[in-house]
N, C-alpha and C positions, 0 to 999 in steps of 0.2 A: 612881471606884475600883471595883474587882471585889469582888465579897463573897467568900467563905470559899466557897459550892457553888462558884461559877462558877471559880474560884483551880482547886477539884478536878478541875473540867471540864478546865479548860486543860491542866493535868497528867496527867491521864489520854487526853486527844486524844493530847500528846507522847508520852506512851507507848506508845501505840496505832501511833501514826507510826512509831517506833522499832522497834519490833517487826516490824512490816511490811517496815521496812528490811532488818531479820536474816534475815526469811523468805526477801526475794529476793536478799541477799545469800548464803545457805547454799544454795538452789536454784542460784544461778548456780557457785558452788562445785561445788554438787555434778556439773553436767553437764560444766566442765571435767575433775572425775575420773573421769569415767565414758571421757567423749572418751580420756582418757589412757590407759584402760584398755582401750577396744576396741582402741589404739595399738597397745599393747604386744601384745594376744593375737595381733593380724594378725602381728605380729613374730616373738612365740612358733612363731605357725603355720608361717612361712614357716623358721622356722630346723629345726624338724622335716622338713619335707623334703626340706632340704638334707641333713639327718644321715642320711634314710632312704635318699638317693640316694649320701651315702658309704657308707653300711653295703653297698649292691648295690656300690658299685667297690670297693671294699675286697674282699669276697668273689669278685671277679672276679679281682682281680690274686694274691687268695692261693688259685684252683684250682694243686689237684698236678698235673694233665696240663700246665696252660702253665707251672707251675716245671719239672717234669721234660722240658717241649720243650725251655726257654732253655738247663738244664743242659747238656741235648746239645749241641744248637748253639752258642752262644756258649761253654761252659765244657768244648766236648768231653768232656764227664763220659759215665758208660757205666755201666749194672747191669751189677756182676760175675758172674763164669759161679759156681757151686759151686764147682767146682776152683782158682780164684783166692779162694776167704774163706779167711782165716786167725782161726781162733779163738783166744782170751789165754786163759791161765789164771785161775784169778780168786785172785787172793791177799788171806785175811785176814791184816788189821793184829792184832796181838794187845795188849795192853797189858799 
């Protein structure tokens, strides 16, 4: 039979063990989140440049020179001369 030290021994190896277990159980934890996290920034990164590269086609397709080329061409649309504006009056609403 174990004496009472040796009982403490045992007990505290187990615990020792245990411990150790947590250690590389939370280290392994921890480099899955990290993995997960360089995941995602590559992801981050990559959707940033897709937004930078709509922001340029965005700004391309809303230039006023190719709105007002297509006006012409497809919508026969035309700056009026002066003598073709017609000015409205402007009427206030009163209450």
């Amino acid at each position: 039979m174990l004496s009472k030290a040796e009982w403490v021994c045992v007990g505290l190896s187990i615990l020792v063990a245990g411990s150790a277990v947590g250690v590389v159980y939370g280290k392994y934890q921890s480099r899955l989140l990290f993995n997960e996290v360089q995941r995602l920034q590559a992801q981050l990164d990559a959707c940033e440049v897709e937004w930078e590269q709509l922001l340029l086609e965005e700004h391309a397709w809303a230039d006023l020179t190719r709105i007002e080329r297509l006006a012409q061409v497809r919508l026969h649309m035309a700056v009026p001369k002066a003598d073709e504006i017609a000015y409205l009056p402007l009427v206030r609403w009163e209450r």
